[in-house]
C-alpha positions in Angstrom: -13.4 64.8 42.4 -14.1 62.4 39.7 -14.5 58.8 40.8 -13.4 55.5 39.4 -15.4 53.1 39.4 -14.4 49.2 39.0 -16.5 46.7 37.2 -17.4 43.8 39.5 -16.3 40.3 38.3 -19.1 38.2 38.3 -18.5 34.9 40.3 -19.4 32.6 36.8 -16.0 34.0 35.8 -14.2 33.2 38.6 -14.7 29.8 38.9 -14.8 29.3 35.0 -10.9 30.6 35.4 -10.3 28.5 38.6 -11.6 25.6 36.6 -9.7 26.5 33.0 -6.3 26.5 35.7 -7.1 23.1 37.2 -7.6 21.5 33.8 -4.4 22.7 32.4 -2.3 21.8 35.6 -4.0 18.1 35.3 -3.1 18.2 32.0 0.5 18.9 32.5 0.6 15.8 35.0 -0.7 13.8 32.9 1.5 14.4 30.3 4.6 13.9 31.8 3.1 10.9 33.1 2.9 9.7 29.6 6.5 11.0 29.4 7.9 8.6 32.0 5.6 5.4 30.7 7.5 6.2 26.6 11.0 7.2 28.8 10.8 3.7 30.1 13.9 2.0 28.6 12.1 -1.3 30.3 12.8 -4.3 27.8 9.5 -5.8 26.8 9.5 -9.9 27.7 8.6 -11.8 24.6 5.1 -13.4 23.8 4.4 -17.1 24.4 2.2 -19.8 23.7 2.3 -19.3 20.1 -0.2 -21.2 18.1 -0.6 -20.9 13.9 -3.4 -21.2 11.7 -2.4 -21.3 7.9 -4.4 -20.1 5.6 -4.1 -19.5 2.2 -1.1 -17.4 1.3 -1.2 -16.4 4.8 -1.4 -17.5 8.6 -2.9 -16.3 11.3 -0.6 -16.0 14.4 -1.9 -16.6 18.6 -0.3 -16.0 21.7 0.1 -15.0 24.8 1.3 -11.0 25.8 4.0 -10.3 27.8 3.5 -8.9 31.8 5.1 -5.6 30.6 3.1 -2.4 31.3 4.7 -0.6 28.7 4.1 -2.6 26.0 2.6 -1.2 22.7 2.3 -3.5 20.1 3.2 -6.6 18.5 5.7 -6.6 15.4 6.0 -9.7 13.0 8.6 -9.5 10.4 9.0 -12.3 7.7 10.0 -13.1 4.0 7.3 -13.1 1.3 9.2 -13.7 -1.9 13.0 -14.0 -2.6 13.0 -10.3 -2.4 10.7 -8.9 -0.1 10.4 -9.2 3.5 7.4 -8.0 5.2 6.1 -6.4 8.4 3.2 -6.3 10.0 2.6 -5.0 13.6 -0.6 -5.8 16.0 -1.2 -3.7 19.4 -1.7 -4.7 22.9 -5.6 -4.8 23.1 -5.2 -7.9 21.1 -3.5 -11.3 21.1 -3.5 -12.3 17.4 -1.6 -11.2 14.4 -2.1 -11.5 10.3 0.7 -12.1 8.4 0.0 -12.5 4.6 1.4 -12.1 0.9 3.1 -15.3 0.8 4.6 -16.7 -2.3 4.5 -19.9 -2.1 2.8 -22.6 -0.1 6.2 -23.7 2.0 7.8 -23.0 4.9 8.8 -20.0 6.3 10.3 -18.2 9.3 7.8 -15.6 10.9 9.9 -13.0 13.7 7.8 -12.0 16.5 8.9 -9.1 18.2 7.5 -7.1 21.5 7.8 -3.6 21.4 7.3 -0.9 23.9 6.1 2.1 24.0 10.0 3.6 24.1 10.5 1.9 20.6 12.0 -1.3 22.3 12.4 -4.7 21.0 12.0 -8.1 23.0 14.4 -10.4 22.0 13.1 -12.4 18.9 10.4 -15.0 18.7 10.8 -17.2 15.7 7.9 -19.2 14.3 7.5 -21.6 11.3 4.4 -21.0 8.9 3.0 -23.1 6.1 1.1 -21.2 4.2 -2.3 -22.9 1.6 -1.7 -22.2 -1.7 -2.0 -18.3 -2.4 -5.3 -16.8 -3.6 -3.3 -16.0 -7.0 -2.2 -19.3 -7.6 -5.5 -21.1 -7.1 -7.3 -18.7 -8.8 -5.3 -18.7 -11.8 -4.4 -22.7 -12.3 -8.0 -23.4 -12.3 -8.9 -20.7 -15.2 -10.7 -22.8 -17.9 -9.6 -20.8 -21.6 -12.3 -21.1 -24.9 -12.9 -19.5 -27.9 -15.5 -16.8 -27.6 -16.8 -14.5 -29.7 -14.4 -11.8 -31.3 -11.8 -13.2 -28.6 -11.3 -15.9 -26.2 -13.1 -16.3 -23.0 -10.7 -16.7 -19.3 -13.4 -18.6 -16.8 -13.1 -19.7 -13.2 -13.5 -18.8 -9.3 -12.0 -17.4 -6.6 -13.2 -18.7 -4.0 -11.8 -16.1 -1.2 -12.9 -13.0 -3.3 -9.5 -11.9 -3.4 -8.2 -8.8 -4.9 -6.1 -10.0 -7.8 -5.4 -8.4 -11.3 -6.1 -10.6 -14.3 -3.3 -10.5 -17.3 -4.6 -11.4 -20.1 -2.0 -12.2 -23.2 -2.3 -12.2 -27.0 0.6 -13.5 -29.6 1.3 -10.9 -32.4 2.6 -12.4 -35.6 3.8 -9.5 -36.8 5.8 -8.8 -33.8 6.3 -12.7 -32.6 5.6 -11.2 -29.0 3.0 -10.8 -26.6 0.9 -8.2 -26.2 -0.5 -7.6 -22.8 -4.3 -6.4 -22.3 -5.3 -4.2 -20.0 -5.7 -5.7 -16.4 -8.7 -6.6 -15.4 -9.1 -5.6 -11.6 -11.5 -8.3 -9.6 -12.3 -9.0 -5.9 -15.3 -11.3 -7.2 -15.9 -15.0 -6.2 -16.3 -15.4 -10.2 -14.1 -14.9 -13.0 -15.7 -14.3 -16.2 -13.6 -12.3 -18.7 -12.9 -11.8 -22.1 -10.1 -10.4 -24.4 -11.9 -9.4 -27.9 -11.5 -7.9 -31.1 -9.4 -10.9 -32.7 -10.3 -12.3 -36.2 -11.6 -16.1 -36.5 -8.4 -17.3 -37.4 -5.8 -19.4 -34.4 -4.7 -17.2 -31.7 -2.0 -18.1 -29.0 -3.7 -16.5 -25.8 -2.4 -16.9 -22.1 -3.1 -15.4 -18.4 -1.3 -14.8 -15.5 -2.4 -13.5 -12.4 -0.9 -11.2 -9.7 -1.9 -10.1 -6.1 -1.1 -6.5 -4.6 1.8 -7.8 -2.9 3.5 -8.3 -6.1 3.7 -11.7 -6.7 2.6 -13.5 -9.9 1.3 -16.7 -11.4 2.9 -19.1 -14.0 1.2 -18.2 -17.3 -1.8 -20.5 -18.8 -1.5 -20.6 -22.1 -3.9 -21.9 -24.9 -4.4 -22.0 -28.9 -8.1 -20.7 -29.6 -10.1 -20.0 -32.8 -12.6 -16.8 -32.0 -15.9 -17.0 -33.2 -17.0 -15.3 -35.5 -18.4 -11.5 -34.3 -19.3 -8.4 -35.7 -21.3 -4.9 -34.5 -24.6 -5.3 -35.4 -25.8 -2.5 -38.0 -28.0 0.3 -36.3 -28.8 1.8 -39.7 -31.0 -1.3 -39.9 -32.7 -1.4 -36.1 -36.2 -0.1 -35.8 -38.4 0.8 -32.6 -41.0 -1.9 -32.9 -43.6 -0.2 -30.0 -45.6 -2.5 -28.5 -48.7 -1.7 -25.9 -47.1 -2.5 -22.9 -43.9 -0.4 -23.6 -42.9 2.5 -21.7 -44.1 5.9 -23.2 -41.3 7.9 -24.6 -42.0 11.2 -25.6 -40.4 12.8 -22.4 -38.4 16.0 -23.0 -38.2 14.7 -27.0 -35.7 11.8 -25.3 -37.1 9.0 -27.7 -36.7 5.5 -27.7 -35.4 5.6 -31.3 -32.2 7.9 -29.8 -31.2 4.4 -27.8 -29.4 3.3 -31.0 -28.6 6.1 -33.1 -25.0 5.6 -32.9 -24.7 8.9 -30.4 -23.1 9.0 -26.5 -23.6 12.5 -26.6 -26.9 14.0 -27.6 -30.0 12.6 -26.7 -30.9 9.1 -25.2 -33.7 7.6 -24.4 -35.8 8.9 -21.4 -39.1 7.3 -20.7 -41.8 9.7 -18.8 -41.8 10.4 -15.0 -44.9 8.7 -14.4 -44.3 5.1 -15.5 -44.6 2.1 -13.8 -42.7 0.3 -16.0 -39.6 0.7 -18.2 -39.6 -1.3 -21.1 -38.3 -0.5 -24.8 -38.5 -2.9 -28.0 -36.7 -2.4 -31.3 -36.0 -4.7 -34.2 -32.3 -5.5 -35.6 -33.6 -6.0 -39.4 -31.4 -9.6 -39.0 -32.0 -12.3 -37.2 -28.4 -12.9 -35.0 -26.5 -14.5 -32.3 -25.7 -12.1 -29.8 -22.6 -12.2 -28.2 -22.4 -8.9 -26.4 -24.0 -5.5 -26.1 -22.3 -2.1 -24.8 -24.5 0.2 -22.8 -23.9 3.2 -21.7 -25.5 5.9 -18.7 -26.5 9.4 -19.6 -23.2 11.6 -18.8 -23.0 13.4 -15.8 -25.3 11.6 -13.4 -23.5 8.2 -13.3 -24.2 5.8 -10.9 -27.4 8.2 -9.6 -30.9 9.4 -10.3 -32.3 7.8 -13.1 -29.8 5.9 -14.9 -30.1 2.4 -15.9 -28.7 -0.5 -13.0 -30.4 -3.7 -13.5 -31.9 -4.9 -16.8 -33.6 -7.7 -18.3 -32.6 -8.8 -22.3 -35.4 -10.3 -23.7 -35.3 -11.4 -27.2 -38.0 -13.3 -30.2 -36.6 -14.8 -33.4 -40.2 -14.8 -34.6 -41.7 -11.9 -37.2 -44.0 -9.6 -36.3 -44.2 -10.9 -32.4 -47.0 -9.7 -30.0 -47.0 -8.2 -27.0 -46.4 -9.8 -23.5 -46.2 -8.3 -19.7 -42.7 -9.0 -18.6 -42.2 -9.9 -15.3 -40.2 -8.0 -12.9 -38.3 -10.6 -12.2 -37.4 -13.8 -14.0 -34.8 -16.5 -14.4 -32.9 -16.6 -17.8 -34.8 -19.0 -20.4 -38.1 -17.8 -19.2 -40.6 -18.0 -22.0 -43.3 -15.3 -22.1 -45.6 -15.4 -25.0 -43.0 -14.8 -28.0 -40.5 -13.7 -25.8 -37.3 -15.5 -24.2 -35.3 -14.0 -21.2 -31.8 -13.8 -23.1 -30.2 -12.9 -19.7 -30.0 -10.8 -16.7 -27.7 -7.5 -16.5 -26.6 -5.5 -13.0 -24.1 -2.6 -14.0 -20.8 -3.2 -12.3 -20.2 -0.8 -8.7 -17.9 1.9 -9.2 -14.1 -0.5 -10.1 -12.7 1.7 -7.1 -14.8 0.0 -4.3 -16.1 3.9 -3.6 -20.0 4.0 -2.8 -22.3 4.7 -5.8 -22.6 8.4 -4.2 -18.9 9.0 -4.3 -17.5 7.8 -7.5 -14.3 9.5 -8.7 -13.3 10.4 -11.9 -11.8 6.8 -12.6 -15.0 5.7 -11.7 -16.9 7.5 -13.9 -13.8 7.4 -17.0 -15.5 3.5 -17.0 -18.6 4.4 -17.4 -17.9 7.1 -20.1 -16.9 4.5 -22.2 -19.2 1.7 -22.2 -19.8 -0.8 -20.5 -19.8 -4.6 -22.1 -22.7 -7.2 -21.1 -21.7 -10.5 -22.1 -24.8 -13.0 -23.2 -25.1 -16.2 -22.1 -23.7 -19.0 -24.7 -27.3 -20.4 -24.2 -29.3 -17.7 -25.6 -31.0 -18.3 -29.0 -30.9 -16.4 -32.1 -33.4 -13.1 -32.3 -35.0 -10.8 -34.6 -36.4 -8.8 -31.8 -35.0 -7.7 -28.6 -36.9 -5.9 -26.0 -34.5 -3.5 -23.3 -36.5 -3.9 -19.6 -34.7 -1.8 -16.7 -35.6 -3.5 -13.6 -33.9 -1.0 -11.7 -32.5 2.7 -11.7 -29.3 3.7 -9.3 -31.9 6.1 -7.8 -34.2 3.8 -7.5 -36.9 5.5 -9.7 -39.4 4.4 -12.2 -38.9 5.7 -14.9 -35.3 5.4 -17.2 -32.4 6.9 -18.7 -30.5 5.3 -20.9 -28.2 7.0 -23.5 -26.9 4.4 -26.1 -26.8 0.6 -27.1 -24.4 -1.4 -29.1 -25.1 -5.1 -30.0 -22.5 -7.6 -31.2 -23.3 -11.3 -32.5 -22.7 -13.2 -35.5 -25.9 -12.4 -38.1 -27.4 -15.4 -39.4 
């Protein structure tokens, strides 16, 4: 007689599915306790003690919660513009709420609302704000307009480092309209920007500024005559090596590839085991610089060994000697021959991203240059030396793939 024989179940098992049964029953009474807390057609009492702090272009709302155990959050509803009303909710763990995106700096009527956790409404709250002046409005009135070179030059502060877009205007004889640049995107305390490539002749320029809840400034507007600017000729620059300069000959990535009019061959790649970074080259004029474009070796943008932090320094004298630059130095230093025409850092990615996650935006600004603008204060030069101070990846030695240099030859 053949037998059968049963496979014992070992007691691990047993408890595991006694366990696995318990959880799953808890489970189930917890959840339809949730279900009678968001069933509970309970009308929420409305919040007290209300207190407001204005700010600018927004106000910052206290009070006190309701007793009502199935409250959920607070909901403020209020007019921004003529057009827009906003909303903007706040839950129970706390007792204060934002409103923002204000127009103007006057009054108006904020709703507070208690809602529960079944979607209901208290009855209504109403609460007067007076809002500062708006970030866009401040930012913009105070924006100080002068001739600059190739362009006209749009100056001032923000002093809440609010995101704002910066419209920047240009009157067109031809078409007796205004052209609009492209915005310039800024969450900076300072505003330094520039529209360019205008002749030295009158120009009617203007600005207005909006914020991202769609409100914009009145339009500054100002008559300017650019000064005069013009790309420097490369044909003429020459490397001008000098002892304490950085030695070049890594993977045939020369120093004389910095400015041979090419973004996409070879740069300029100094060897691995420098300490220093440092790269001089005549112009064959003496100028005034206005600007210089630099731009990263493609591909590793905002990493490894690309270019972040620079130092411009800069001799109007012939044949100048050498010098150790410091690491560090404020702008007008004078070392030797030399002059510190300025300090450059390479912008962070416009997106607000990390270095390490710039997106193609991101790295479409790059790709095209980016513009260093030199300080009104820095003298003429015959010479310019290129120090990188610092590399995205933090490395000693340097890529960079191409220079441009703007100013008005002497």
């Amino acid at each position: 007689m053949k037998r059968i024989y049963y496979k014992k179940t070992p007691l691990f098992l047993i408890l595991a599915t006694v366990l696995i049964a318990l959880f799953y029953t808890g489970c189930k009474k917890m959840e339809n306790a949730v279900d009678i807390v968001s069933n509970d057609m309970t009308k929420p009492g409305v919040v007290t003690g209300v207190k407001v702090e204005n700010l600018n272009g927004a106000a910052r709302i206290t009070y006190r919660l309701p007793d009502s155990k199935n409250l959920l959050y607070v909901l403020a509803s209020y007019p921004i513009n003529a057009s827009r009303v906003r909303e903007t909710k706040s839950s129970y763990y706390t007792d204060t709420i934002f409103v923002d995106g204000f127009a103007r700096s006057q009054d108006y009527e904020v709703t507070l609302y208690a809602v529960s956790r079944a979607n209901l409404k208290s009855d209504p709250v109403t609460v007067k704000v007076h809002p500062a002046t708006p970030n866009y409005i401040l930012a913009n009135a105070a924006i100080d307009i002068t001739a600059d070179f190739g362009g006209a030059n749009f100056a001032g502060l923000n002093p809440n480092r609010a995101p704002l877009a910066m419209h920047m205007l240009v009157y067109n004889e031809s078409t007796k309209r205004l052209d609009e640049q492209e915005p310039v995107y800024l969450n900076t305390e300072k505003i330094d920007i520039s529209v360019r490539n205008l002749p030295p002749t009158p120009h009617k320029v203007g600005i207005f500024t909006t914020d991202r809840f769609g409100n914009a400034s009145d339009t500054l507007f100002k008559t300017v005559t650019p000064l005069f600017e013009t790309l420097l000729d490369k044909s003429k620059f020459f490397v001008y090596k000098l002892a304490s300069d950085a030695a070049t000959d890594q993977y045939g990535w020369d120093f004389k590839y910095f400015f041979d009019g090419r973004i996409d061959g070879t740069g300029w790649h100094t060897n691995t085991n420098v300490t220093r970074s440092i790269g001089t080259f005549g112009m064959g004029v003496s100028a005034k610089l206005s600007r210089i474009v630099v731009w990263q070796r493609p591909s590793n943008y905002y990493s490894f060994q690309n270019t972040r932090q620079f130092t411009l320094w800069g001799t109007n004298k012939d044949n100048p000697a050498d010098a150790q630059m410091p690491q560090t130095s404020s702008e007008g230093t004078v070392v030797g021959d030399w002059t510190n025409l300025g300090n450059f850092t390479f912008p962070n990615p416009p997106s607000g991203l990390p270095a390490s996650q710039a997106n193609a935006a991101d790295m479409a600004f790059v790709a095209q240059g980016v513009n260093f603008t030199m300080p009104r204060a820095a003298p003429p030069v015959k010479y310019v030396r290129f120090h990188v101070t610092q590399t995205w990846g933090g490395l000693n030695y340097v890529n960079a793939m191409e220079i441009s240099v703007y100013g008005n030859p002497l």
